[in-house]
DSSP file (Angstrom, degrees, kcal/mol; ACC not computed):
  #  RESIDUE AA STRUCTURE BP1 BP2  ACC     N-H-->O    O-->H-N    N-H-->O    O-->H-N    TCO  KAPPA ALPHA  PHI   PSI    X-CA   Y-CA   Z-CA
    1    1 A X     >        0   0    0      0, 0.0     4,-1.5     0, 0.0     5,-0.2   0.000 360.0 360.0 360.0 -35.6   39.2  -31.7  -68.0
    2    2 A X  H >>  +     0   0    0      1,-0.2     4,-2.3     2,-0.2     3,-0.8   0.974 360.0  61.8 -77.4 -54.8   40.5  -34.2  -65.8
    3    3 A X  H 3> S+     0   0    0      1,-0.3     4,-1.2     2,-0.2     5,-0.3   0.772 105.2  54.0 -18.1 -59.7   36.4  -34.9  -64.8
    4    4 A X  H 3> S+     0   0    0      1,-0.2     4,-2.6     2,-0.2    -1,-0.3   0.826 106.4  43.7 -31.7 -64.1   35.8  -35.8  -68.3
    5    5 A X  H <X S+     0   0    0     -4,-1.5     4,-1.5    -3,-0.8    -2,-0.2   0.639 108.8  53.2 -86.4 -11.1   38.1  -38.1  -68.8
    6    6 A X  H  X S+     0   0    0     -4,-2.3     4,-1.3    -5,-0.2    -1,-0.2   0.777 111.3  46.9 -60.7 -32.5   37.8  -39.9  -66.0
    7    7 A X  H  X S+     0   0    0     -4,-1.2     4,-3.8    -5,-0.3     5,-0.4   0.878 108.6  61.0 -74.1 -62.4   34.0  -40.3  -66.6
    8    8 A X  H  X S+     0   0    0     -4,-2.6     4,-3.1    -5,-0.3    -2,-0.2   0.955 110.5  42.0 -30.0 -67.0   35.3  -41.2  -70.2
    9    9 A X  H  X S+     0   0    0     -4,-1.5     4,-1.1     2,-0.2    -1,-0.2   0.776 112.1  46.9 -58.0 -40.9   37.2  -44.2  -68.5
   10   10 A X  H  X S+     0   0    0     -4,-1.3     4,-1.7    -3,-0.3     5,-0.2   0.908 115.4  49.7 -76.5 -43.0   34.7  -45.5  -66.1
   11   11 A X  H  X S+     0   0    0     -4,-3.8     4,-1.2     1,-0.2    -2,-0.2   0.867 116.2  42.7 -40.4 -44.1   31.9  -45.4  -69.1
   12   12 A X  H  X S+     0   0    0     -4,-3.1     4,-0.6    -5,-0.4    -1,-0.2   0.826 113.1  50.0 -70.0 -32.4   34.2  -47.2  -71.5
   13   13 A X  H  X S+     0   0    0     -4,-1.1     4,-2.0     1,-0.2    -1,-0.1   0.709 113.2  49.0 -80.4 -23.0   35.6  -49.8  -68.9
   14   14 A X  H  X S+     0   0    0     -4,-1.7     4,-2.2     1,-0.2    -1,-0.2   0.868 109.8  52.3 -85.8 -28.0   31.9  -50.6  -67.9
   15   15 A X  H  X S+     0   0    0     -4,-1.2     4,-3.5    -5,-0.2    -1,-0.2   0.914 113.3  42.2 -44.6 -44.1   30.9  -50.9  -71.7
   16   16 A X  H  < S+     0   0    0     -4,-0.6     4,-0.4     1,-0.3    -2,-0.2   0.892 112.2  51.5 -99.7 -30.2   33.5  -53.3  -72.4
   17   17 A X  H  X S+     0   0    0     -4,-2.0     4,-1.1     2,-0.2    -1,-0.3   0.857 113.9  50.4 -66.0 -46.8   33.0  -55.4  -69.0
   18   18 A X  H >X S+     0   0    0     -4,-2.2     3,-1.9     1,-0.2     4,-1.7   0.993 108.9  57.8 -52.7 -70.7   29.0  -55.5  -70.1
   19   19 A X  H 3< S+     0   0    0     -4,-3.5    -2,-0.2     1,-0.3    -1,-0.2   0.458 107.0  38.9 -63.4   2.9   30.1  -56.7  -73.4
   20   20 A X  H 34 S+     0   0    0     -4,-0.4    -1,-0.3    -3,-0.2    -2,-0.2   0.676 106.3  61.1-125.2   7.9   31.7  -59.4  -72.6
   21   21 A X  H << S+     0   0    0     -3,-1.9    -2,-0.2    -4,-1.1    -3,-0.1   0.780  88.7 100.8 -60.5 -52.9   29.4  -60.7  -69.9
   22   22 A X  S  < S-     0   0    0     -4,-1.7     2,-1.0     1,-0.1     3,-0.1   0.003  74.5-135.2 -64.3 144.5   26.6  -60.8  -72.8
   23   23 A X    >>  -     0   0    0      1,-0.2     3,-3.1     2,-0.1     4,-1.0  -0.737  12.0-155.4 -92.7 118.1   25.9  -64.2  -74.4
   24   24 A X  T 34 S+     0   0    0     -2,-1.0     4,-0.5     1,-0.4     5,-0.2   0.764  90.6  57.9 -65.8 -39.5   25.9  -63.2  -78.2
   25   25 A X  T 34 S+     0   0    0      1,-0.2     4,-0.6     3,-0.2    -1,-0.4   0.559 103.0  48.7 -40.8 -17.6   23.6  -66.4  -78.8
   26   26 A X  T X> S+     0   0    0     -3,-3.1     4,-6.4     2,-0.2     3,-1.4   0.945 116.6  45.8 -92.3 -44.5   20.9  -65.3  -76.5
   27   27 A X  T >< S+     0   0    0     -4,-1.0     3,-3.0     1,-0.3     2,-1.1   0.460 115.9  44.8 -56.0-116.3   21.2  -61.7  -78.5
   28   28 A X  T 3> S+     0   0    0     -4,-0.5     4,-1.7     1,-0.3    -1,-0.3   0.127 118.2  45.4  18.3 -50.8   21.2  -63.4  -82.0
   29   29 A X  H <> S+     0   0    0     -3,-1.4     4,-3.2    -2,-1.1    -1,-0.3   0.946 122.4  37.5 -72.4 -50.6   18.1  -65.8  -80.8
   30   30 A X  H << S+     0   0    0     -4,-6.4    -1,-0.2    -3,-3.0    -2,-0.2   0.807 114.1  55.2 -77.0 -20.9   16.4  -63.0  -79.4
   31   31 A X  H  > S+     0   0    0     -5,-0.4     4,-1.5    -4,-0.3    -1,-0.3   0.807 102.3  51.1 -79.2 -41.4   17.3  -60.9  -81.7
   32   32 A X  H  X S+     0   0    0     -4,-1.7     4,-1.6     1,-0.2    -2,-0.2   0.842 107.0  59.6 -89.6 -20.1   16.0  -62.7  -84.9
   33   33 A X  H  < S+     0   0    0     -4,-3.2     4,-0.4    -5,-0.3    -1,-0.2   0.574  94.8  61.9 -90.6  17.9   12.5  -63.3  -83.3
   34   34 A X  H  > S+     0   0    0     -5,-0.2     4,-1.5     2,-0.1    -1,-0.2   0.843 105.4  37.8 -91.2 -32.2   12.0  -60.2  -83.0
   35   35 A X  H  X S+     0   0    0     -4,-1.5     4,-1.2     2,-0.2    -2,-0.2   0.609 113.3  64.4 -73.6 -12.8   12.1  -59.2  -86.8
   36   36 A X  H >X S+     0   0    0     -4,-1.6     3,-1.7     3,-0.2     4,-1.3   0.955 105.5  44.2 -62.7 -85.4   10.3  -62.6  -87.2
   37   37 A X  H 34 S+     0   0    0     -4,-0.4     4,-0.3     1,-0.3    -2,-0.2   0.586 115.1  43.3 -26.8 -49.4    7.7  -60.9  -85.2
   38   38 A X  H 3X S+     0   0    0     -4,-1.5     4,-2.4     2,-0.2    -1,-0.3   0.673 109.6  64.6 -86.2 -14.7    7.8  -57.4  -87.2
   39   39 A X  H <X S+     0   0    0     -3,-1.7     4,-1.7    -4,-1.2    -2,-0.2   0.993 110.4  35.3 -45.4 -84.3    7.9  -59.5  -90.4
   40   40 A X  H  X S+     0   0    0     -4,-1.3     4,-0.5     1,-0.2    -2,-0.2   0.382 106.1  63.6 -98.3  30.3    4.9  -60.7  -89.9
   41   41 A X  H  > S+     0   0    0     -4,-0.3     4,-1.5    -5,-0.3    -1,-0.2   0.823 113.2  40.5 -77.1 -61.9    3.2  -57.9  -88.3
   42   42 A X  H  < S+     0   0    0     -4,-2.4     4,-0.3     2,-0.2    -2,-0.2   0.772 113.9  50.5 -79.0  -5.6    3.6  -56.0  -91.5
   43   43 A X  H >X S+     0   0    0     -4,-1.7     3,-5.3     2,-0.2     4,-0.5   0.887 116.3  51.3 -48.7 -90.3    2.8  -59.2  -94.2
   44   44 A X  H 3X S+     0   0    0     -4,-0.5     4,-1.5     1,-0.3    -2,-0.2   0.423 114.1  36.9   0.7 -62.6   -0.1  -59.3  -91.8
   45   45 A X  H 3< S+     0   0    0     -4,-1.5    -1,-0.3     2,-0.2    -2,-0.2   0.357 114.5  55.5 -69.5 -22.8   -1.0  -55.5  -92.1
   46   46 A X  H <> S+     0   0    0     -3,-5.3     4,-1.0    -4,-0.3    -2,-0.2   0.653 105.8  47.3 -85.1 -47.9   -0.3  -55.2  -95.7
   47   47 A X  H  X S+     0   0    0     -4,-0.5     4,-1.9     2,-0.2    -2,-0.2   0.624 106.2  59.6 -87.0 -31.7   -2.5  -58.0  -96.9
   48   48 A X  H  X S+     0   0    0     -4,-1.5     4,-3.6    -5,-0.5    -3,-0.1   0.884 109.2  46.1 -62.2 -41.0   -5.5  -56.6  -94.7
   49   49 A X  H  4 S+     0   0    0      2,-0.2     4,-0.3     1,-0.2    -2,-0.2   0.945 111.3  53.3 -64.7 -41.6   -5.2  -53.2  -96.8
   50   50 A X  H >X S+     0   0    0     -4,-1.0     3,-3.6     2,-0.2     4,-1.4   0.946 108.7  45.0 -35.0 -75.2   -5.0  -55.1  -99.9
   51   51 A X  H 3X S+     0   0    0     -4,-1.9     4,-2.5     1,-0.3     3,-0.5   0.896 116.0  51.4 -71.4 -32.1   -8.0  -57.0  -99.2
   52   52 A X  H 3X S+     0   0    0     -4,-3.6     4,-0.7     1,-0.2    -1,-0.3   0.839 106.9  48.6 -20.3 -51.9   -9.6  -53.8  -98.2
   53   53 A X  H <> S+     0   0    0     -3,-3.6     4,-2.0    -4,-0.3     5,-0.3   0.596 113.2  50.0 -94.8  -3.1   -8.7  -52.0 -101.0
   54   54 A X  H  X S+     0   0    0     -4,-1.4     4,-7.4    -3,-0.5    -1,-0.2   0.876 112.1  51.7 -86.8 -36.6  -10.1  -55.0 -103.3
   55   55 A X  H  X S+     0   0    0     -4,-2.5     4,-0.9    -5,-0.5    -1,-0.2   0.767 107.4  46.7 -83.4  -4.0  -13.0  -54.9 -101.4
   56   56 A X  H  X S+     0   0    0     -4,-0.7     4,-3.4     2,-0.2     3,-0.4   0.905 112.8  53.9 -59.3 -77.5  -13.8  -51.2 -101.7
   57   57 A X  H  X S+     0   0    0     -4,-2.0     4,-1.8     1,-0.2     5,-0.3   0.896 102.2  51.3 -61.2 -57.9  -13.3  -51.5 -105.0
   58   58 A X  H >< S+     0   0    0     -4,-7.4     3,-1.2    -5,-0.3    -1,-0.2   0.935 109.8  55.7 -44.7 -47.9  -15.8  -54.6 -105.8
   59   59 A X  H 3< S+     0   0    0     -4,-0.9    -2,-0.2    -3,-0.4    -1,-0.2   0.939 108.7  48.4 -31.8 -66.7  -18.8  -52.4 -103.9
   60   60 A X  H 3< S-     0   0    0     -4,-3.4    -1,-0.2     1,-0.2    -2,-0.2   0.565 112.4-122.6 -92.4  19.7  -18.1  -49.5 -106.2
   61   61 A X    <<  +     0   0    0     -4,-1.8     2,-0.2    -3,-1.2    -1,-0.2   0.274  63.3 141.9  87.1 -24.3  -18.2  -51.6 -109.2
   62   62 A X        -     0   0    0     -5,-0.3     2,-0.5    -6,-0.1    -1,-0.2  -0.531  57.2-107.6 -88.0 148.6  -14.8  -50.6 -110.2
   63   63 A X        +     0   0    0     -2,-0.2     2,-0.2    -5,-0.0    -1,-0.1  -0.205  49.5 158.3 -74.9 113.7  -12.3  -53.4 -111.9
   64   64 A X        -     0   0    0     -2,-0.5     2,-0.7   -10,-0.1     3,-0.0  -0.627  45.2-108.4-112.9 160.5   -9.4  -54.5 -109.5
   65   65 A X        -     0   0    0     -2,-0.2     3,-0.1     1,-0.1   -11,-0.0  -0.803  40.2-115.2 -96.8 111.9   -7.2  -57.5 -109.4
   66   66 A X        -     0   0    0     -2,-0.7     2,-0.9     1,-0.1    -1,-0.1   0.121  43.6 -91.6 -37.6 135.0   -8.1  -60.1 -106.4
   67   67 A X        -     0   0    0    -17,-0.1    -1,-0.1   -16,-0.1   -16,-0.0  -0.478  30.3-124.8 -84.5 123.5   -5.6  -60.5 -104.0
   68   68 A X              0   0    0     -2,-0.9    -1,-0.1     1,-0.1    -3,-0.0  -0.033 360.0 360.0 -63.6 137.7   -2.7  -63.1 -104.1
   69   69 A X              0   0    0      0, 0.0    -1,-0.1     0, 0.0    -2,-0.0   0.207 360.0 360.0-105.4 360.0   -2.5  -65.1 -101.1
């Protein structure tokens, strides 16, 4: 038991010593360009299938609504 909690204690002490070493701005900064990034990875990805699907659709003659830009 005693293994445990000792392990318990060194994990926790090193957590809390990391966390207050980070600078939250960098995390925040870094943090909203990335979802910037995956934002517009899936616009991106979304709008190709679209125009895909529009253009599939013109070929075989059936009526679809163009896609908004």
């Amino acid at each position: 038991m005693g293994d445990k909690t000792s392990a318990t204690a060194y994990v926790s002490s090193a957590l809390a010593m990391w966390l207050g070493a980070v600078d939250w701005n960098t995390v925040c900064m870094i943090g909203g360009l990335v979802i910037g990034i995956c934002t517009f990875a899936v616009n991106w990805y979304y709008k190709r299938e679209n125009s895909r699907i529009y253009r599939e659709s013109v070929k075989t003659g059936v009526q679809a609504d163009a896609p908004k830009e």
